[in-house]
FIMARZA-942357 format. One record per residue (C-alpha): x, y, z; residue number from 1. Coordinates in Angstrom, 2 decimals, padded with zeros to 5 digits. Layout:
FIMARZA-942357
- X_Y_Z_NUM
...
This chain:
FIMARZA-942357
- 331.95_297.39_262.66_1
- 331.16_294.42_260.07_2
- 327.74_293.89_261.00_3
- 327.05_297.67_259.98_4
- 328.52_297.36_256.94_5
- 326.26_294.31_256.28_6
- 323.11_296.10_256.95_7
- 323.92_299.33_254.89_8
- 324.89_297.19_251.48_9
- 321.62_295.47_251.73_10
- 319.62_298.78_251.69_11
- 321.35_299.94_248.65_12
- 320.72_296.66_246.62_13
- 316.73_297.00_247.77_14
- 316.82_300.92_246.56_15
- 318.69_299.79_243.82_16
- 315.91_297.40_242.37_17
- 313.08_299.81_243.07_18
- 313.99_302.03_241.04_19
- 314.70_299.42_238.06_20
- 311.16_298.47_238.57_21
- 309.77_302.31_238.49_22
- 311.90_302.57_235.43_23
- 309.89_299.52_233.63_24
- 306.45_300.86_234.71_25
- 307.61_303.92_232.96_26
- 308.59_302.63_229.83_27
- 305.45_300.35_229.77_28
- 303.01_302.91_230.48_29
- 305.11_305.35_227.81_30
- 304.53_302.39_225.15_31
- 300.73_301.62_225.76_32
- 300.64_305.69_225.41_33
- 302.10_305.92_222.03_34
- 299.86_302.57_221.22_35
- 296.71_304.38_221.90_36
- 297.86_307.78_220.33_37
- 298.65_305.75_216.97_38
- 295.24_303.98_216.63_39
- 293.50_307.60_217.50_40
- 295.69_308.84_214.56_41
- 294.41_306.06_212.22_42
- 290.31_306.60_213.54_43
- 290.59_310.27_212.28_44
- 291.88_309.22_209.47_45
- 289.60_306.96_208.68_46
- 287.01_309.64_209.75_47
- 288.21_311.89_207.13_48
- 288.86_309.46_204.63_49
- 284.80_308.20_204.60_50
- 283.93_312.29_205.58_51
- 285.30_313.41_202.45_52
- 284.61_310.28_200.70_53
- 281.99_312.41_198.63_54
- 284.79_313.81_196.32_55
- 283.81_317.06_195.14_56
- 279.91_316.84_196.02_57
- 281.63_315.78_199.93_58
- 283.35_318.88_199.76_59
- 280.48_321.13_199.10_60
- 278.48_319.25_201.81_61
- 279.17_321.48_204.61_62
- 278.36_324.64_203.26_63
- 275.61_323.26_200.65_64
- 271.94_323.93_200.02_65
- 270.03_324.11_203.19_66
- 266.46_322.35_203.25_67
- 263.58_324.62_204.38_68
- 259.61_325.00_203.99_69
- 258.71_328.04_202.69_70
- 255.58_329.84_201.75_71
- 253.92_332.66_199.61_72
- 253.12_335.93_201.16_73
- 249.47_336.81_200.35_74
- 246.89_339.73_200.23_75
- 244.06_339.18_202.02_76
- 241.14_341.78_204.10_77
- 242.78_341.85_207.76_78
- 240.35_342.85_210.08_79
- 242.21_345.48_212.93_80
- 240.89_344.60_216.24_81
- 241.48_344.41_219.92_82
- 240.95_341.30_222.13_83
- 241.27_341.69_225.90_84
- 239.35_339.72_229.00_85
- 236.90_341.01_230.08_86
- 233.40_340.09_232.62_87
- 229.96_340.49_232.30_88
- 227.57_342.97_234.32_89
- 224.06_342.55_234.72_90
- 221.87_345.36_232.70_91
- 220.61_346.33_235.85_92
- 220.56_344.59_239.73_93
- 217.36_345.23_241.63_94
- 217.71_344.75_245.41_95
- 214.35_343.62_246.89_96
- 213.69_344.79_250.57_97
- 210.01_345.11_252.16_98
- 208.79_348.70_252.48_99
- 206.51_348.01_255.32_100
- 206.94_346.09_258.54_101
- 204.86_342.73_258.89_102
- 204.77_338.91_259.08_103
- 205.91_337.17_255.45_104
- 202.62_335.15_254.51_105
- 203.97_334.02_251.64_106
- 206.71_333.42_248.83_107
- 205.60_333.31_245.33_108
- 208.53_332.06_243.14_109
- 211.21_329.56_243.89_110
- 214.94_330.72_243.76_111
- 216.68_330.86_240.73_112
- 213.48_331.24_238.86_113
- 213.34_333.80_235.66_114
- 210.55_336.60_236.72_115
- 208.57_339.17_234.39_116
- 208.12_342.77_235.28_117
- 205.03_342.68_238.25_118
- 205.12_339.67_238.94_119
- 203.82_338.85_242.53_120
- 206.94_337.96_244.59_121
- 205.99_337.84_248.15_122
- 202.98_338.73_250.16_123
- 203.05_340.37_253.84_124
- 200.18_340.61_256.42_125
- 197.89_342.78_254.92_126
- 195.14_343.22_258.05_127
- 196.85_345.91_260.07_128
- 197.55_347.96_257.03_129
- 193.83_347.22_255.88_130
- 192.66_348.61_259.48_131
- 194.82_351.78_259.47_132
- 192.93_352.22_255.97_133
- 190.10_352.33_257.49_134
- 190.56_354.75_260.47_135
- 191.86_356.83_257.97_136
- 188.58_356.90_255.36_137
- 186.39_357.50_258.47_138
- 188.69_360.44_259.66_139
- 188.10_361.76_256.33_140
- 184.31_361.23_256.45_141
- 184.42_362.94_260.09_142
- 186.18_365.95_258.75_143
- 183.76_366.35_255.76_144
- 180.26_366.45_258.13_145
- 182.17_368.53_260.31_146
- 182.57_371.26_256.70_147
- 178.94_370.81_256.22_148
- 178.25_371.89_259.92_149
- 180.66_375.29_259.52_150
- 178.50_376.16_256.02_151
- 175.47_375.31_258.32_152
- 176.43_377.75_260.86_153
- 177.48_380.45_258.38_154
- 174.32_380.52_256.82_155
- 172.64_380.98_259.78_156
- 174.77_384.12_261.03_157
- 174.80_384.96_257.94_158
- 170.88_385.77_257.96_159
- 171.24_387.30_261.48_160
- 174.03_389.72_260.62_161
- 171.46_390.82_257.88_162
- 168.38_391.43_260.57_163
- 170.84_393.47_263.04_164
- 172.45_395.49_260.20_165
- 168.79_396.49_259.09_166
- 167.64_397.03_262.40_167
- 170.23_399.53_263.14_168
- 170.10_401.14_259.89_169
- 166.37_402.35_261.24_170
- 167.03_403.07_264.93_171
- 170.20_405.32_263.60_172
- 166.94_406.86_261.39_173
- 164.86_407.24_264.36_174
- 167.32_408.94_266.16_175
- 168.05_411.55_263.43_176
- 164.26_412.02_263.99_177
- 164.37_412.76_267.88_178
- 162.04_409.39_268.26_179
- 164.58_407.29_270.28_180
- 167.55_407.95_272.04_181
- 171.01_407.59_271.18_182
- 171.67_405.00_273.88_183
- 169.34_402.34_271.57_184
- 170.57_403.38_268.08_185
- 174.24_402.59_269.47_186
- 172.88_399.38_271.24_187
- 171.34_398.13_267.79_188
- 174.64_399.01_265.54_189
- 176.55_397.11_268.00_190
- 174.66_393.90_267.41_191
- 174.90_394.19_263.95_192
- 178.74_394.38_264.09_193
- 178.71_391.29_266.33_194
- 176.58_389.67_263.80_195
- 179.35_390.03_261.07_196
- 182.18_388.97_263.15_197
- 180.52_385.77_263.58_198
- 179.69_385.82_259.66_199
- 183.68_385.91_259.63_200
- 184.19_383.42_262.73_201
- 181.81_380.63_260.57_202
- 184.05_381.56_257.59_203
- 187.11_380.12_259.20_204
- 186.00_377.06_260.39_205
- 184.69_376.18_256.88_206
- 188.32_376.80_256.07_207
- 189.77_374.43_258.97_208
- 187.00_371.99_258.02_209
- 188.18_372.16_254.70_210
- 191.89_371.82_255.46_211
- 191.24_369.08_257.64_212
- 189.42_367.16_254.43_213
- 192.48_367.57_252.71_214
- 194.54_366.01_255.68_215
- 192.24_363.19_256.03_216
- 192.24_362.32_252.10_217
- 196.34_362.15_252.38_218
- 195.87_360.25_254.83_219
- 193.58_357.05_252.71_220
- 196.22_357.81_249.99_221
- 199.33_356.66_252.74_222
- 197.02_353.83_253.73_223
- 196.13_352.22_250.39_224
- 199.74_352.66_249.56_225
- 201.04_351.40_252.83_226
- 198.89_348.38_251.73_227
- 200.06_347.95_248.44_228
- 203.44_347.52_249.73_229
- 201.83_344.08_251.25_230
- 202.75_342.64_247.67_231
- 206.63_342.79_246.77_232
- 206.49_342.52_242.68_233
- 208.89_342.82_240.26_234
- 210.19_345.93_238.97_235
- 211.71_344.45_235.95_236
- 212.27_341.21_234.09_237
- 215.12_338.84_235.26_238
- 216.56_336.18_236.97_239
- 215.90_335.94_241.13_240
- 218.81_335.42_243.23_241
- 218.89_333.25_246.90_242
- 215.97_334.00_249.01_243
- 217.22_335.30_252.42_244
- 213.67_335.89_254.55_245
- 211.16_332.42_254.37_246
- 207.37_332.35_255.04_247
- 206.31_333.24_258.34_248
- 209.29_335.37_259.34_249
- 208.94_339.26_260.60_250
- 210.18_341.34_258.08_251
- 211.21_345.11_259.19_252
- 210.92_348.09_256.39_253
- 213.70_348.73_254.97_254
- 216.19_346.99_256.90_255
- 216.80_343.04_255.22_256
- 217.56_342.28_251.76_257
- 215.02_339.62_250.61_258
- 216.57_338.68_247.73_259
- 218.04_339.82_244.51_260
- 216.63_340.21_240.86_261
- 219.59_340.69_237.70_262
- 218.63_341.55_234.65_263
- 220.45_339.65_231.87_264
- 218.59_340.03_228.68_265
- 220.51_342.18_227.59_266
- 223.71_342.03_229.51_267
- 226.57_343.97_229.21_268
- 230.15_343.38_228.93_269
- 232.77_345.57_230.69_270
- 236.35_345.31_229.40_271
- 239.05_347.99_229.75_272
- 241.91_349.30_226.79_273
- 245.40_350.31_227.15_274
- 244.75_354.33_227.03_275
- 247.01_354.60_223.82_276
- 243.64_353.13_221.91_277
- 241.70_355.49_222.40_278
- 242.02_358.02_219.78_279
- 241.24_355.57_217.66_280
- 237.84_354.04_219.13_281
- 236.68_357.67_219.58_282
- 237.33_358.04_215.96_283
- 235.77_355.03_214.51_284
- 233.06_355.50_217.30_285
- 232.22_359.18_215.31_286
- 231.93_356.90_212.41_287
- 229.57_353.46_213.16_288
- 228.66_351.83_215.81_289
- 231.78_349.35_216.62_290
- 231.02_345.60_217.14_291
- 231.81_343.50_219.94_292
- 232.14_340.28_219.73_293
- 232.59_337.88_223.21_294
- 232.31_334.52_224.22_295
- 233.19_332.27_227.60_296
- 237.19_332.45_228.58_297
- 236.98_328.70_229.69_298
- 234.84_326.93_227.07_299
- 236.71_327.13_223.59_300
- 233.58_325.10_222.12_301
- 231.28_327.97_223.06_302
- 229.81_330.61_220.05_303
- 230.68_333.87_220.59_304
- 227.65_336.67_221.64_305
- 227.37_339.49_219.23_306
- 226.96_343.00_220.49_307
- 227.42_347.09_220.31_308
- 230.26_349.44_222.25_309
- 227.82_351.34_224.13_310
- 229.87_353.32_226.77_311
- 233.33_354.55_226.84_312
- 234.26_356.25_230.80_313
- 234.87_359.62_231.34_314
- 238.23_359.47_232.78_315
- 241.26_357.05_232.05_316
- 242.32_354.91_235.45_317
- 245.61_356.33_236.25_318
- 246.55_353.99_238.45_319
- 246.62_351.28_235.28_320
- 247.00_353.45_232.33_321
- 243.53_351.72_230.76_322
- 240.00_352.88_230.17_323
- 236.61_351.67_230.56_324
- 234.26_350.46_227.84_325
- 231.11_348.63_227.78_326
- 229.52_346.46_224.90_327
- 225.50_345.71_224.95_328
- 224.57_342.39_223.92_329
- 220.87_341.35_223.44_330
- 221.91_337.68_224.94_331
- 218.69_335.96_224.26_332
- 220.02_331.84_224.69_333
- 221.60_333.52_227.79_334
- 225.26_332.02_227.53_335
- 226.42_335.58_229.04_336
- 225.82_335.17_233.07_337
- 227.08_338.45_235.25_338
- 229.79_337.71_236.74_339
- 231.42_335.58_234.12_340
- 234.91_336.20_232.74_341
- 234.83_336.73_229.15_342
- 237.30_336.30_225.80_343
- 236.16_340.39_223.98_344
- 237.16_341.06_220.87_345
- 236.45_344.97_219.74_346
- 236.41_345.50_216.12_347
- 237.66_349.07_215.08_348
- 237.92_348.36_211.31_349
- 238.94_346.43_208.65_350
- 242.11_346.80_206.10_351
- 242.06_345.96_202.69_352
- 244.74_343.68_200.74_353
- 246.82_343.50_203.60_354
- 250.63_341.59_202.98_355
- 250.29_338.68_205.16_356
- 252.69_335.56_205.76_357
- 253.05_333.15_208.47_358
- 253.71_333.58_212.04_359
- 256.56_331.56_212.08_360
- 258.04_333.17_208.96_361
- 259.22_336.28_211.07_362
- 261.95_336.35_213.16_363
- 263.29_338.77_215.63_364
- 266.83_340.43_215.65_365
- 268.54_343.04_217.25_366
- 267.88_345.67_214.77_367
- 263.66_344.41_215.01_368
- 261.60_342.25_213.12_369
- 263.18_340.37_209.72_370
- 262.36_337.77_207.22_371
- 264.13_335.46_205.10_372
- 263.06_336.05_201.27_373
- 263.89_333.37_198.84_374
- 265.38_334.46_195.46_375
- 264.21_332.93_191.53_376
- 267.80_331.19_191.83_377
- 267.71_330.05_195.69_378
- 269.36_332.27_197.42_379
- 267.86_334.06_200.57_380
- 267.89_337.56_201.39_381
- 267.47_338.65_204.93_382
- 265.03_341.47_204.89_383
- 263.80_344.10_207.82_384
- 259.93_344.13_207.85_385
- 257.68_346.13_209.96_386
- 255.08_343.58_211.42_387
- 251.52_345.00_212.35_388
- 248.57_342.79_214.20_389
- 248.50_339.18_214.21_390
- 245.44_337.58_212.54_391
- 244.95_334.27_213.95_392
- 248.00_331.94_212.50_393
- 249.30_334.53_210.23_394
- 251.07_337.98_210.72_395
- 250.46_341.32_208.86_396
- 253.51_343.11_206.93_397
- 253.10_346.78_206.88_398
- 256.23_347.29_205.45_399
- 259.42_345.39_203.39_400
- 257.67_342.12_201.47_401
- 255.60_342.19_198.49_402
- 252.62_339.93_198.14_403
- 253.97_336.82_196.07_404
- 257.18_336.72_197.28_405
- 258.80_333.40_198.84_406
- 259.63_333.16_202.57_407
- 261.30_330.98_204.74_408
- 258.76_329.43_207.19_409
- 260.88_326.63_208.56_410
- 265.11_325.86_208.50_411
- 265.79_329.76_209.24_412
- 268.32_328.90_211.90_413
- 270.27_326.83_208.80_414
- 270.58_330.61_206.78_415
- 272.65_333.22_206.15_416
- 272.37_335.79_203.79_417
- 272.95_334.63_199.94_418
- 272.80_330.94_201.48_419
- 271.21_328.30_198.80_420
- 268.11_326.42_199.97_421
- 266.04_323.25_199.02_422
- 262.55_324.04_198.91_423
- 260.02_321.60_200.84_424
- 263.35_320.20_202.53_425
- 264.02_317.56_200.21_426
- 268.05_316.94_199.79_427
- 269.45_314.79_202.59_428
- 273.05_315.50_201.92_429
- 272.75_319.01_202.90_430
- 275.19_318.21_205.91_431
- 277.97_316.08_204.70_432
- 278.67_314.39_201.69_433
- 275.72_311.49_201.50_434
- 275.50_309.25_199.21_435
- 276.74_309.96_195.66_436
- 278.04_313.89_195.61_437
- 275.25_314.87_198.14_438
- 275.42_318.96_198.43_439
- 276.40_319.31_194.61_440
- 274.63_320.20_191.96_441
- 272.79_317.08_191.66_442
- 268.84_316.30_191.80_443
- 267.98_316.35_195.47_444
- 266.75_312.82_195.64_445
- 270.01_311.77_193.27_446
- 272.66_311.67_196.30_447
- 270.67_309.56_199.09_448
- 272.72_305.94_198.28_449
- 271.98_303.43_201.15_450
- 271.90_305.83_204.02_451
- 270.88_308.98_204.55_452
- 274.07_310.24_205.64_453
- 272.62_313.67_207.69_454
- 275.72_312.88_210.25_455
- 278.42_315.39_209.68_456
- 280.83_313.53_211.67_457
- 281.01_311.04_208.68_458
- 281.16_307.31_210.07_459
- 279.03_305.03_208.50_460
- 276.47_307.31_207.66_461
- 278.52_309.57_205.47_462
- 279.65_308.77_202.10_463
- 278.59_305.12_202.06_464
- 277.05_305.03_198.57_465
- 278.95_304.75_195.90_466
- 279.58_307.91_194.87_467
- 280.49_308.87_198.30_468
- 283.85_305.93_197.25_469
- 284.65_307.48_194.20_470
- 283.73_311.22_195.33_471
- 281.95_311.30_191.57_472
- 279.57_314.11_191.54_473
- 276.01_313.52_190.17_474
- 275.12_315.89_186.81_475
């Protein structure tokens, strides 16, 4: 029974001091606590204390004039235009393929080379074309002695037809008169009948003769041209493409590309518009000619290539809601190549004294475009606009500004309506009271003391000149 006893006492003291230990962890950990929760007390108030340090210039700090840029909304002639991408097309592609069967003797231009209009391009055999020429003027020769011997032969029946008919004009005389018998007057009239249809027979074959002639000449006209087609020239002035037949190869008619010929000067320039401009380019179409202006999409360097809209399709593309057009341009340093994407900018017309400001100056909303307008005595309005094309780095207001009125260009995000501002963003205690009363009424440059003091958490930073100490305002 004692050595029980023993053991149980023992467990009690142990429990006994654990827990006085927990209970002095406890309190320790519950001091350094309230330690660390006293000096975080003092930090924001010494935060506060060099935050508000400004006196009544600190106080005004946080809701105080707000630096921005602004600018002056001008008038100025806005062109209205339409810029899109768009490629070039050759004025016309010529295909070149040989018209006649034969061996290629010879290539006269190099590829890539810039032809004129009939210039020799290639040459093909001309001797079996040359013979076929020939067989054909001696077929026509042929049929014309062959003419001469039918008017030969007519003649000559001719004159016999004339004999029998007289002949049997008398023996149908002599029989009236009882001298000869019937049997020879009908023998005589017969002959003279025969003579006639000869007379006819002769006629005909001057006819076939004649016909023949007429077979035989179309025939020399096929030859000689069959023969020119022995020279390939060009039907127009351009550029040649790759050459796909070399000398000495068999080239069939009709069959083979040789090569290709574009014409570039001019070129044109196809581009398509969203649908909903057309009324308008038909309208100012019915007015002037529209200029076009284009240059390369890649090379910002490059001039742009004057031109004329020259074609607008028959039909919108319904499958993209756009339509066709097509500028001319005369291209004569030959920047334009077909092919070629292309920056094109159509001009429709141009609007006088037009309200413009900078891009930047308008901001979007939920309600649309709006602007923020700077008052005589600093404050800013915001203002809806309506906003119409955008000329290069400024933007067109069709509606809601005045020219000479102030905007805000830069700081907008700083505003609210009736909010004060510091033009050309001069006034570095706009955030917190800096330096001596920064955000009062004092000079903007007046309040910068040692630092700038743009931190709103105060620190250092904030309220370190002197006025910032004594929280004097600057008049």
């Amino acid at each position: 029974m004692h050595p029980i006893a023993f053991g149980v006492c023992n467990s009690h003291k142990r429990f006994q001091s654990l827990w006085i230990v927990t209970a002095a962890v406890t309190a320790l950990l519950a001091a350094l606590l309230a330690a660390l929760l006293t000096l975080a007390g003092c930090s924001n108030s010494g935060a506060s204390t060099a935050g508000s340090g400004g006196g009544k210039g600190g106080k005004k700090g946080m809701g105080g004039d707000a630096p921005v840029t602004v600018a002056v909304a001008t008038t100025k002639d806005v062109p209205v235009e339409i810029q899109v991408i768009g490629n070039v097309e050759a004025y016309s592609t010529i295909s070149v393929k040989a018209q006649v069967t034969g061996q290629l003797t010879l290539s006269s231009f190099n590829e890539g080379d810039y032809v004129k209009k009939d210039d020799l391009l290639f040459t093909i055999d001309r001797r079996p074309l040359e013979a076929a020429l020939n067989q054909a003027i001696a077929n026509e020769a042929h049929d014309e002695a062959s003419l001469a011997q039918a008017q030969a032969n007519q003649a000559r029946d001719s004159a016999q037809a004339k004999y029998a008919e007289s002949q049997a004009t008398a023996y149908a005389q002599l029989f009236q008169d009882k001298v000869v018998s019937r049997d020879q007057s009908d023998q005589l009239r017969a002959n003279a009948e025969a003579a006639k249809q000869l007379v006819a027979a002769d006629q005909a074959a001057i006819e076939s003769a004649k016909a023949a002639i007429g077979s035989s000449k179309a025939a020399v006209e096929n030859a000689k041209v069959q023969l020119s087609y022995t020279e390939i020239r060009s039907p127009i002035n351009g550029r040649t493409g790759s050459v796909t037949v070399k000398q000495g190869n068999i080239v069939m008619a009709n069959s083979m590309e040789m090569c290709t010929i574009n014409q570039i000067e001019p070129t044109y320039v196809t581009f398509a518009v969203p649908e909903a401009q057309l009324p308008a380019i038909k309208q100012y179409m019915a007015e002037r000619k529209l200029p076009v202006r284009a240059r390369p999409q890649d090379d910002s360097n490059a001039g742009e290539e004057n031109g004329i809209l020259t074609f607008v399709d028959n039909a919108v593309d319904m499958t993209t809601g756009t339509i066709k057009l097509k500028g001319t341009f005369a291209n004569q340093d030959r920047k334009l190549w077909p092919g070629q994407f292309v920056r094109v900018t159509l001009r429709l017309t141009t609007t006088p004294n037009a309200v413009t400001v900078p891009n930047e100056a308008v901001m979007t909303g939920q309600s649309g475009s709006y602007i923020y307008v700077v008052k005589p005595d600093r404050s800013v309005e915001n203002r809806a606009v309506t906003t119409g094309a955008r000329v290069n780095q400024d933007m067109v207001i069709e509606k809601g500004l005045e020219a000479g009125e102030t905007v805000v260009k830069e700081g907008q995000l700083r505003l609210a309506p009736g909010s004060k501002v510091i033009i050309g963003g001069r006034g570095a205690g706009a955030t917190g009271g800096a330096g001596r009363g920064a955000g009062s009424s004092a000079p903007p440059d007046a309040g910068a003391g040692r630092s700038p003091g743009a931190s709103p958490a105060g620190g250092k930073g904030t309220g370190a000149g002197r006025g910032g100490r004594k929280g004097r305002p600057q008049n």
